[in-house]
GUBA-538843 format. One record per residue (C-alpha): residue number from 1; residue in three letters; chain; x, y, z. Coordinates in Angstrom, 1 decimal. Each point is the difference from the previous one (the first is absolute). Layout:
<recs>
+-----+------+-----+--------+--------+--------+
| seq | type | mol |      X |      Y |      Z |
+-----+------+-----+--------+--------+--------+
| NUM |  ALA |   A |      X |      Y |      Z |
...
+-----+------+-----+--------+--------+--------+
</recs>
This chain:
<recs>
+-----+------+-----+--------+--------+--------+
| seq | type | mol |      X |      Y |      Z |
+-----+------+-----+--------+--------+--------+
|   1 |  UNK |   A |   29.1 |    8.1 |   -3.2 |
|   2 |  UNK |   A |    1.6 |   -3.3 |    1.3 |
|   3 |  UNK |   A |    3.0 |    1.7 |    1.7 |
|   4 |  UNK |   A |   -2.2 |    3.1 |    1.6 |
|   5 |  UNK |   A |   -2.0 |   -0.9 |    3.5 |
|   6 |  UNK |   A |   -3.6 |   -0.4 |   -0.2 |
|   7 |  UNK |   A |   -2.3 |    2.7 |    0.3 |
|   8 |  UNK |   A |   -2.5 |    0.5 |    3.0 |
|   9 |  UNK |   A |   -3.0 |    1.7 |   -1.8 |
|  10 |  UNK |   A |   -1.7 |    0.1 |    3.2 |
|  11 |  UNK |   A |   -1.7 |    3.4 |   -0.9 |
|  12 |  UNK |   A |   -1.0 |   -1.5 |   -3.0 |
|  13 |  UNK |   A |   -1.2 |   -2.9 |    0.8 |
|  14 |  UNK |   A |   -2.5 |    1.2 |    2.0 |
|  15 |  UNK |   A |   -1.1 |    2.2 |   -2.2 |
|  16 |  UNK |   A |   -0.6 |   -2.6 |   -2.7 |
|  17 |  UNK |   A |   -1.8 |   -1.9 |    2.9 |
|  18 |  UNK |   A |   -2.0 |    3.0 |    0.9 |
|  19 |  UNK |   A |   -0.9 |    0.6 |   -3.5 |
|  20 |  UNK |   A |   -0.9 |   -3.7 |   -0.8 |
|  21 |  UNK |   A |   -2.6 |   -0.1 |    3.3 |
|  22 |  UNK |   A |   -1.7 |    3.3 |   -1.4 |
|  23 |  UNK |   A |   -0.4 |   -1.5 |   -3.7 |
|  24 |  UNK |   A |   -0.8 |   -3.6 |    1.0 |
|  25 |  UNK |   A |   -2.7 |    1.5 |    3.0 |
|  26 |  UNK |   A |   -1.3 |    2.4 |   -3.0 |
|  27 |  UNK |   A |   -0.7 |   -3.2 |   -2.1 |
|  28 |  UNK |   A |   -1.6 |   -1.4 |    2.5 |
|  29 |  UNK |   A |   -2.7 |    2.6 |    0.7 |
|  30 |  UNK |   A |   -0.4 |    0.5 |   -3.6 |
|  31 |  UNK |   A |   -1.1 |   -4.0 |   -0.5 |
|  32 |  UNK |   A |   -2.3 |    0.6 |    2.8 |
|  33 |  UNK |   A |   -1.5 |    3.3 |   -1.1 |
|  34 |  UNK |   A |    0.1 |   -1.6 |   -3.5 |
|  35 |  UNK |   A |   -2.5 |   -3.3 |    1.7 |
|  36 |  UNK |   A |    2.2 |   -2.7 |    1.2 |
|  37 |  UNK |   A |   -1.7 |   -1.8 |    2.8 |
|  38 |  UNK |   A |   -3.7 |    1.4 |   -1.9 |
|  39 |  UNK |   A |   -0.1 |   -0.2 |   -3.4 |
|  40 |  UNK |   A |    3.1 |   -1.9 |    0.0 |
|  41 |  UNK |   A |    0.6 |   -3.4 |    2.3 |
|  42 |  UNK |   A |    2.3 |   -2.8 |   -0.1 |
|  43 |  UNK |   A |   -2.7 |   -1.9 |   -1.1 |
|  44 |  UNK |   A |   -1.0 |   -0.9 |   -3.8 |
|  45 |  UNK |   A |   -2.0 |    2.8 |   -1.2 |
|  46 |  UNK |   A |   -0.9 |    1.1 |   -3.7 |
|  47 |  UNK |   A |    1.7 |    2.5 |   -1.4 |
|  48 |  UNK |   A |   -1.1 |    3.5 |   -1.0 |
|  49 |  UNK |   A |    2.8 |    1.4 |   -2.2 |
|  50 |  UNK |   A |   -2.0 |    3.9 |   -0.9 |
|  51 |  UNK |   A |   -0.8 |    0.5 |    3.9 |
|  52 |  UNK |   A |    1.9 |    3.2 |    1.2 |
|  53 |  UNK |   A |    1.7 |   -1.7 |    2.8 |
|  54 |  UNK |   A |    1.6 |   -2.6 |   -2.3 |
|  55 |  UNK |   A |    1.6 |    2.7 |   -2.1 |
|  56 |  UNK |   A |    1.3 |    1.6 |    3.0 |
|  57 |  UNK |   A |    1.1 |   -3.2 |    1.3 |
|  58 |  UNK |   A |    1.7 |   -0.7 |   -3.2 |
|  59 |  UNK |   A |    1.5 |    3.5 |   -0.5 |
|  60 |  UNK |   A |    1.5 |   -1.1 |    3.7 |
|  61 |  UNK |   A |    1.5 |   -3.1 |   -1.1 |
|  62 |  UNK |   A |    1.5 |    1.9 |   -2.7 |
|  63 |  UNK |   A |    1.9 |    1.8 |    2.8 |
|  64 |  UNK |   A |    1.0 |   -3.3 |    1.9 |
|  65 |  UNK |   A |    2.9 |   -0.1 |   -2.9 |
|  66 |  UNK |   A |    1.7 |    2.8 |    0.7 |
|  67 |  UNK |   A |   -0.2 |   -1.1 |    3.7 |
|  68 |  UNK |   A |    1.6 |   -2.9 |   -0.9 |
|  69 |  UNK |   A |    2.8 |    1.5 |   -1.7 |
|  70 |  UNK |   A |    0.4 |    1.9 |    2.8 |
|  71 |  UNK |   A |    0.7 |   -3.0 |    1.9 |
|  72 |  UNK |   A |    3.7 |    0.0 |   -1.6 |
|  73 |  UNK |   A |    0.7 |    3.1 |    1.9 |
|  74 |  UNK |   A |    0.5 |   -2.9 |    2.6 |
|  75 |  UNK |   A |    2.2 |   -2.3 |   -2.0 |
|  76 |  UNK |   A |    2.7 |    3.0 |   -0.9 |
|  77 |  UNK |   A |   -0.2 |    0.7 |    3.9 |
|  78 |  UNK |   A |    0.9 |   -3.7 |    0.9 |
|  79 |  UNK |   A |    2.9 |    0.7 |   -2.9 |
|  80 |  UNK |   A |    1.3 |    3.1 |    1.3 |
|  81 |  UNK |   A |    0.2 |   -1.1 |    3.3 |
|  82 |  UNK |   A |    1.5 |   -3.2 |   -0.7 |
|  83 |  UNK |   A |   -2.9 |   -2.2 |    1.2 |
|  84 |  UNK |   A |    0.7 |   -2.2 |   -2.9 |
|  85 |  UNK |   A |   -1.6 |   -2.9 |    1.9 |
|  86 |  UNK |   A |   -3.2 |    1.7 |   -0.2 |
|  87 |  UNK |   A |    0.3 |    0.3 |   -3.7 |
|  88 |  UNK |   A |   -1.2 |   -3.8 |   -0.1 |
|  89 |  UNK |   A |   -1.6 |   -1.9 |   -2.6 |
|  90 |  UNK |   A |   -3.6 |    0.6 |    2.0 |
|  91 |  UNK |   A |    0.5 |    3.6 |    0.2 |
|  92 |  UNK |   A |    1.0 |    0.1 |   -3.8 |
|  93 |  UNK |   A |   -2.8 |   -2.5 |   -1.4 |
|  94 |  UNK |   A |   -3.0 |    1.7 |    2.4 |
|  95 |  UNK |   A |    1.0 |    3.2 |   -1.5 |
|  96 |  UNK |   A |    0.0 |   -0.6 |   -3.4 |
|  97 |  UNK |   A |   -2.5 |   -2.7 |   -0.4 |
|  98 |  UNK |   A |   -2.4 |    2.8 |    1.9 |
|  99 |  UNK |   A |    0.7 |    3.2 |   -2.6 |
| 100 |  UNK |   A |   -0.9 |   -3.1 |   -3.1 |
| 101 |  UNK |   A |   -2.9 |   -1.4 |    1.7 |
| 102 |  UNK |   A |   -1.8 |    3.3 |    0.3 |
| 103 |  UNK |   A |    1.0 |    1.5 |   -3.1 |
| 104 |  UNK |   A |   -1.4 |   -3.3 |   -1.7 |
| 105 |  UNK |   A |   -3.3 |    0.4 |    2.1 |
| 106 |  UNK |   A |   -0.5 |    3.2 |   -1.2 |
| 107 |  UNK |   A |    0.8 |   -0.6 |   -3.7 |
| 108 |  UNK |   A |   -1.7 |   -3.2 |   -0.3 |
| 109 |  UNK |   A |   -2.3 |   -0.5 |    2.6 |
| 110 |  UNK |   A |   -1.8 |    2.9 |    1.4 |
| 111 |  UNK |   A |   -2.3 |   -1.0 |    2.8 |
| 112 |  UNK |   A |   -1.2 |    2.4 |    3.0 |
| 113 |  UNK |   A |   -0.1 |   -3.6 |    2.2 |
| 114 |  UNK |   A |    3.5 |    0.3 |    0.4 |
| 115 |  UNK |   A |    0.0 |    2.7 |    2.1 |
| 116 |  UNK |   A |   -0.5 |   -2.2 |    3.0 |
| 117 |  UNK |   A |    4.0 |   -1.1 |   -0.6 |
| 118 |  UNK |   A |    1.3 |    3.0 |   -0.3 |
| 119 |  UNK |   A |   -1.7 |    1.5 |    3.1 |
| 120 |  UNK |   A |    1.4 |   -3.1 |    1.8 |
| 121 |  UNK |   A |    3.7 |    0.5 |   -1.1 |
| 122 |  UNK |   A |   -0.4 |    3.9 |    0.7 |
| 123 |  UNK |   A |   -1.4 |   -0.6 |    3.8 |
| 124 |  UNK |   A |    3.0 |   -2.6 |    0.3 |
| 125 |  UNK |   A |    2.4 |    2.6 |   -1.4 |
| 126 |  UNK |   A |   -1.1 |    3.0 |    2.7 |
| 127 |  UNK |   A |    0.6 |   -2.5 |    2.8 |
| 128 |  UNK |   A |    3.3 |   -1.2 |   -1.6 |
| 129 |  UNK |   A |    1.4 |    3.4 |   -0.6 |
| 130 |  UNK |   A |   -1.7 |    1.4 |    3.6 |
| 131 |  UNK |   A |    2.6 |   -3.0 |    1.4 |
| 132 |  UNK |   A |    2.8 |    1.3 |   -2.3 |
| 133 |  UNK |   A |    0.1 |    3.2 |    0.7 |
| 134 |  UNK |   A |    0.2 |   -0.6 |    4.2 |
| 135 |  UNK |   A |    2.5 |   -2.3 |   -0.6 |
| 136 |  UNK |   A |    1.8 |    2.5 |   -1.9 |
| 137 |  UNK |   A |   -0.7 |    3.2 |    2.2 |
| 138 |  UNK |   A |    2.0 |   -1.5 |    3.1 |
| 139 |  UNK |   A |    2.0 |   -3.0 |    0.7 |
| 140 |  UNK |   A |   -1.4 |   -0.5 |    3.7 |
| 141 |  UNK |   A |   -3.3 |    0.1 |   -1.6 |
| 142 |  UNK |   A |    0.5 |   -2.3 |   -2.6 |
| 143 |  UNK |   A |    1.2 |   -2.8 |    2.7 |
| 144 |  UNK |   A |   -2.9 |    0.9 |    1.9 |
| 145 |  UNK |   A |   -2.3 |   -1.0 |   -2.7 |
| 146 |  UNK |   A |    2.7 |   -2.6 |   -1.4 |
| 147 |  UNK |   A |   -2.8 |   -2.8 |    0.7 |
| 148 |  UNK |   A |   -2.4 |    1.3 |   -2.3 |
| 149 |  UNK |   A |    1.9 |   -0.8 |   -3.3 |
| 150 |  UNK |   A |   -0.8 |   -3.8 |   -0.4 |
| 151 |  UNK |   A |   -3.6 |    1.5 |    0.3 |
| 152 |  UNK |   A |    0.3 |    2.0 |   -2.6 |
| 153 |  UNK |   A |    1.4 |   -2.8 |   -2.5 |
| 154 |  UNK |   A |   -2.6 |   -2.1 |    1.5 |
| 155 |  UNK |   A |   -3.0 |    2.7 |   -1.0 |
| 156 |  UNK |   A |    1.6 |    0.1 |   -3.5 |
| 157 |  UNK |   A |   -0.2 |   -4.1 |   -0.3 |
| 158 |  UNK |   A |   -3.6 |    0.8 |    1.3 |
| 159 |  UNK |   A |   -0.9 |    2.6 |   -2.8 |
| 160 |  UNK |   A |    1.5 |   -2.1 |   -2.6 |
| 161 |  UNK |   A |   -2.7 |   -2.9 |    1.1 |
| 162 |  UNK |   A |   -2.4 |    2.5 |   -0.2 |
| 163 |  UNK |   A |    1.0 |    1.0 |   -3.3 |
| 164 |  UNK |   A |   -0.4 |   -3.7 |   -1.4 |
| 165 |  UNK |   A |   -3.0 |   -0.9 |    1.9 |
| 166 |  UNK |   A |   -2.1 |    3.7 |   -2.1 |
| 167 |  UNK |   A |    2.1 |   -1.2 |   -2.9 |
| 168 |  UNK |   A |   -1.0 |   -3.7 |   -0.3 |
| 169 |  UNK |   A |   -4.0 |    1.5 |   -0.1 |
| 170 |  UNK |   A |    0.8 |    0.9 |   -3.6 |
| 171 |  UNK |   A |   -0.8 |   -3.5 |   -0.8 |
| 172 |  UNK |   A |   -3.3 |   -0.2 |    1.4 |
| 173 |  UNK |   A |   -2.7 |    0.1 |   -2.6 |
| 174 |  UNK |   A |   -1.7 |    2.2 |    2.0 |
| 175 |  UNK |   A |    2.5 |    2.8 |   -0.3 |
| 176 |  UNK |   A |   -0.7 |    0.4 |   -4.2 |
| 177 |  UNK |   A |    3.7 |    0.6 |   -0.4 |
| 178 |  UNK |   A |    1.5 |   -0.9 |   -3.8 |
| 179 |  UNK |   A |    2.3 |   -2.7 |   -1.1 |
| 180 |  UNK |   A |    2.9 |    2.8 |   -0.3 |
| 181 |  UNK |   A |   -0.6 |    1.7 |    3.1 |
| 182 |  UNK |   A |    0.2 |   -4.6 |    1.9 |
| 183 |  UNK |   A |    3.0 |    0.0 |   -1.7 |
| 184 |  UNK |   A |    1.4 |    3.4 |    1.2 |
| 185 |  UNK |   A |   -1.4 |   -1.2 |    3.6 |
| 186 |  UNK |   A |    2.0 |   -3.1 |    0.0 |
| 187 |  UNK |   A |    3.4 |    1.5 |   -1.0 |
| 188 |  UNK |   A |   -0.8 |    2.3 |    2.7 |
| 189 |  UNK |   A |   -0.8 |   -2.7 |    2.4 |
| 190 |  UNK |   A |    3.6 |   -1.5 |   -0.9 |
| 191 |  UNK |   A |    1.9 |    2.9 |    0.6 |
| 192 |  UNK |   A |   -1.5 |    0.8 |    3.4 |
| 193 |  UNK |   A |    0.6 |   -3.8 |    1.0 |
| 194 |  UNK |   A |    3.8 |    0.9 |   -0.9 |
| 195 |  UNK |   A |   -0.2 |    3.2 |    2.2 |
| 196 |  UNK |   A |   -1.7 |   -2.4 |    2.7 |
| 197 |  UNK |   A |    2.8 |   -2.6 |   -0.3 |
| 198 |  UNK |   A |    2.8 |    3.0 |   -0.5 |
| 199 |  UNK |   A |   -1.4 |    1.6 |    3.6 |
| 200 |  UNK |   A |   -0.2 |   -3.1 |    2.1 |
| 201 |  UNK |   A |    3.4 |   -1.4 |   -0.9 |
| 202 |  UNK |   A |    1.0 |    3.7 |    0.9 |
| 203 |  UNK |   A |   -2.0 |   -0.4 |    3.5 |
| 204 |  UNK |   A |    1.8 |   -3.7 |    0.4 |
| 205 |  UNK |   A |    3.5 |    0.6 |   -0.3 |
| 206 |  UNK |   A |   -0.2 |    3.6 |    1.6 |
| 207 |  UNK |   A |   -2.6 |   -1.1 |    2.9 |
| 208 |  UNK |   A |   -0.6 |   -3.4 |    1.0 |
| 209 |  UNK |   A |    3.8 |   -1.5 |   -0.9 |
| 210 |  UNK |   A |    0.9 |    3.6 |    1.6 |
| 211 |  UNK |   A |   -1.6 |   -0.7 |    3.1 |
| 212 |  UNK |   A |    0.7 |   -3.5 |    0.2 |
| 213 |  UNK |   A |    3.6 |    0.8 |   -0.5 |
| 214 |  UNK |   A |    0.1 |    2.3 |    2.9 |
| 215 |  UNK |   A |   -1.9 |   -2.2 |    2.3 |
| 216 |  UNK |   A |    2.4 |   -2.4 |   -0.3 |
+-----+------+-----+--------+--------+--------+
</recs>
């Protein structure tokens, strides 16, 4: 592999694209036909464990995991095409820590409230991969739309505030949630702050010093 040329993959990036916009999209019909924005809202609200939507909200998150693990598709792609710069410590760490964090939610945990996080990251995910796969289809399209990717970056720093400010409810009295499930909530808590911090250095060095640079 070091001494052969890169691959393109162009064909099949775009279909990994394609087929990440249909799944994430899916999801996120599926939370709202399951009650997110009705039964379900950002908001502290009791849980109701036997309701139907919950187990089909849960039976969902079950399939957020093999999503996830689907996200390495990307990180042989960077590999094969010798992007090795995008095989950062960001990409590697948000990958990983995502597939644990889930599978510990589900073993441990088990509570339908979280489906307000995983809608979020899904709807993030269609409009990511919607961006991917222009920039991939053509290359005078992708600097056409070149100015959109500090957006994108910025609406992932944006869902990751999101993500802490539902999160950080788990502490309120009000929300009847158990010692265990604080304690899950704050490791949690940490390990989006990391993404958060991971992202914005990302959106530093590759934006503003970026644009600085050039201006001067």
């Amino acid at each position: 592999m070091k001494n052969r040329p890169p691959y393109k993959l162009k064909n099949f990036i775009l279909l990994y694209d394609f087929i990440q916009i249909v799944i994430n999209a899916w999801f996120v019909m599926e939370f709202i036909s399951a009650g997110v924005f009705t039964k379900y809202i950002p908001t502290c609200s009791n849980s109701n464990f036997d309701a139907s939507d919950a187990t089909k909200i849960l039976n969902m998150i079950w399939g957020i995991i093999p999503l996830k693990l689907f996200d390495y598709v990307e990180t042989c792609v960077f590999v094969l095409r010798k992007k090795q710069n995008q095989v950062s410590i960001l990409h590697v760490y948000h990958h990983v820590s995502n597939v644990i964090f889930v599978w510990y939610f589900l073993k441990y945990t088990l509570d339908e409230r979280a489906a307000y996080i995983a809608y979020i990251n899904c709807a993030v995910h269609v409009i990511m991969y919607i961006h991917y796969f222009m920039t991939a289809w053509n290359p005078k399209l992708q600097r056409m739309i070149l100015f959109i990717k500090p957006f994108i970056t910025r609406l992932q720093m944006v869902q990751f505030v999101a993500i802490i400010l539902i999160m950080i409810q788990s502490f309120d009295p009000k929300c009847h949630m158990s010692k265990q499930n604080k304690k899950i909530a704050f490791m949690f808590i940490i390990n989006v702050l990391i993404f958060l911090y991971l992202f914005y250095d990302f959106y530093k060095k590759n934006y503003i010093k970026a644009s600085k640079q050039k201006n001067n």
